[in-house]
FIBA-100464 format. One line per 2 residues: their letters; for each residue x negated, y negated, z of C-alpha. Coordinates in steps of 0.02 Angstrom, whole numbers. Layout:
N
a> X:Y:Z | ...
***
This chain:
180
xx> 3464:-2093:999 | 3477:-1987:1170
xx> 3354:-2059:1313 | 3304:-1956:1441
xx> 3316:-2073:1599 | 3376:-2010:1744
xx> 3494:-2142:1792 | 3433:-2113:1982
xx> 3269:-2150:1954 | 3274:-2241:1800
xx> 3117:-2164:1728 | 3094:-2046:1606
xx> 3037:-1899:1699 | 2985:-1797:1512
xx> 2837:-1922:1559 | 2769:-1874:1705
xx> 2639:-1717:1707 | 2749:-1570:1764
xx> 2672:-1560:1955 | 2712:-1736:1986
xx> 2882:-1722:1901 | 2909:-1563:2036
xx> 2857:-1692:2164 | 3001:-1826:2155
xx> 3140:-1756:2250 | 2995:-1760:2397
xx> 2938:-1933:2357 | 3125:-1993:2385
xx> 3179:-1881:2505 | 3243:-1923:2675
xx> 3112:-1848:2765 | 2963:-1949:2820
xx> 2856:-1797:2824 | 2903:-1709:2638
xx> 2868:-1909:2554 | 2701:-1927:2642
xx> 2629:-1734:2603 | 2703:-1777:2431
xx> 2605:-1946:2418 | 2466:-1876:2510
xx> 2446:-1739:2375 | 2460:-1877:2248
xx> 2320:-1969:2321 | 2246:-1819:2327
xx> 2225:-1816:2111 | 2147:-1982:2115
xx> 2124:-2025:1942 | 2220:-1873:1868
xx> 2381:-1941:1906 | 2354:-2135:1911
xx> 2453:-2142:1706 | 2592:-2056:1817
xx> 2582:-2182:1956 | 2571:-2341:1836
xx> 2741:-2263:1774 | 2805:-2226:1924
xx> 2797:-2389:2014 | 2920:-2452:1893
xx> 3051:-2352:1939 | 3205:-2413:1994
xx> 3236:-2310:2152 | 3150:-2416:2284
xx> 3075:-2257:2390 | 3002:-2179:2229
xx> 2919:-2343:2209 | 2861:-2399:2371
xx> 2790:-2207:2367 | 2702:-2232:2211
xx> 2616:-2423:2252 | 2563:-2345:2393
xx> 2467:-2191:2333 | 2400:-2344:2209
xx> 2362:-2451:2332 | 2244:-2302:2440
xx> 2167:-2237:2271 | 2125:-2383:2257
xx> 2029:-2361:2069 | 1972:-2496:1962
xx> 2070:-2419:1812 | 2232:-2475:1924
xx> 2172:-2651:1930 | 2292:-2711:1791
xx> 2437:-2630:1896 | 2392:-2698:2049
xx> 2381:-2866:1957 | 2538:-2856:1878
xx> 2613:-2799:2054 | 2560:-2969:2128
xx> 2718:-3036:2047 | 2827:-2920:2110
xx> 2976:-2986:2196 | 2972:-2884:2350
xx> 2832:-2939:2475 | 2792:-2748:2516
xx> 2740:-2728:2338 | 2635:-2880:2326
xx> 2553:-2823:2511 | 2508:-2656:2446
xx> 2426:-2728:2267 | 2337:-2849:2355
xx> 2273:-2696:2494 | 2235:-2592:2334
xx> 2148:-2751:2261 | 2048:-2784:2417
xx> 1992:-2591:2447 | 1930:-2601:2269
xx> 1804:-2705:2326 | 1742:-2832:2216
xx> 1762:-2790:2068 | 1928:-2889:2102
xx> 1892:-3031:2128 | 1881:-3095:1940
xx> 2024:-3023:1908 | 2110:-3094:2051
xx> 2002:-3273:2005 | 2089:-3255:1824
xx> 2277:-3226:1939 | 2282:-3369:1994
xx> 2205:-3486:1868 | 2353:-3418:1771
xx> 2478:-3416:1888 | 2408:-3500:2058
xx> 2559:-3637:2043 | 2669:-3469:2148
xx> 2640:-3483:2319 | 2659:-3278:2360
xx> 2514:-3265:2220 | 2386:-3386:2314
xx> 2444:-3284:2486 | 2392:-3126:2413
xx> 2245:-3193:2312 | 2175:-3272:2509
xx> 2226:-3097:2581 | 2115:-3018:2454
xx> 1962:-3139:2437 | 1943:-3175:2610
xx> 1926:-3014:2626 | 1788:-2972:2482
xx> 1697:-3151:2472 | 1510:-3151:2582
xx> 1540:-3288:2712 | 1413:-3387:2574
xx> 1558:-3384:2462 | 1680:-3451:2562
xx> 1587:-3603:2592 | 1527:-3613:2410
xx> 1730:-3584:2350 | 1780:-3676:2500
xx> 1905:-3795:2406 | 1981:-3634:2326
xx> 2004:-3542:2494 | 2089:-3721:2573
xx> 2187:-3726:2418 | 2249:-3542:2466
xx> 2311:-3539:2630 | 2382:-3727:2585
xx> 2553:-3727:2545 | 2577:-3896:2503
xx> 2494:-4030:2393 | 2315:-3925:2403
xx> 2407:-3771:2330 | 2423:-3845:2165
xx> 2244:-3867:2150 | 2222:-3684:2162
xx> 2223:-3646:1976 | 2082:-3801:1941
xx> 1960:-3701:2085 | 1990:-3540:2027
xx> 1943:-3576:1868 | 1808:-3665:1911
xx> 1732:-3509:2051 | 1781:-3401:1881
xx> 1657:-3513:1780 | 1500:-3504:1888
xx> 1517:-3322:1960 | 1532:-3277:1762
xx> 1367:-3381:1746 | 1280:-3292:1901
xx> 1327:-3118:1837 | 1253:-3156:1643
***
């Protein structure tokens, strides 16, 4: 059976909606300027292209990538949020920086699924740095002190940072019982 990946890219470009499949030699060209206008258009589409995006920022070319979380990341639409979740684990910190930037201009509408991040996975110390980064950013100063223990257990890198799952799920317990 005959795949169509381009072995530069690693992607199957049949994928892609023909205008942003005309728009990848740009996206991973060597020229500041053609990448930006090319993400710029991107982020232009908004929602239109976001299936393209998802696909894109698994691509193995590292410029196509970066270009692609970053049109995510100032889109920044709730129907990326599983994306920009899944990007949290990425292995390269610029990734995670740019989900957790998408996550945070999302607003808060986030911030459960970022609660339900780390209760899963809060043991990984880049996923409680990004998770801080991006409630800090959405929680009312009331919520800090009320999810205190959960913030401390955050930026704590230590002993406290194994809590993290426990307080998450427990701020992911009473902000579902506030919202019912």
């Amino acid at each position: 059976m005959k795949t169509n990946v381009n072995p530069e890219t690693g992607i199957n470009e049949e994928k892609l909606k023909p205008e942003v499949r005309a728009l990848l030699n740009d996206l991973m060209d060597d020229s500041t300027i053609k990448r930006k206008d090319a993400r710029h258009w991107l982020e232009s589409k908004g929602e239109e292209v976001l299936q393209d995006l998802h696909y894109l920022v698994r691509a193995k070319n590292h410029q196509l990538r970066w270009e692609a979380a970053k049109a995510l990341e100032d889109i920044a639409s709730v129907n990326s949020l599983p994306v920009l979740i899944k990007m949290m684990h990425d292995h390269e910190t610029e990734f995670r920086w740019m989900a957790a930037e998408g996550l945070r201009k999302i607003g808060r509408g986030s911030i459960l699924p970022v609660l339900e991040l780390v209760e899963s996975t809060g043991h990984s110390l880049h996923i409680r740095q990004g998770a801080h980064h991006v409630l800090n950013a959405l929680f009312t100063d009331k919520e800090k002190l009320e999810y205190k223990n959960l913030m401390d257990a955050l930026t704590n890198s230590n002993e406290l940072g194994d809590t993290a799952p426990v307080w998450a799920a427990e701020a992911l317990e009473r902000l579902s019982k506030s919202s019912a």
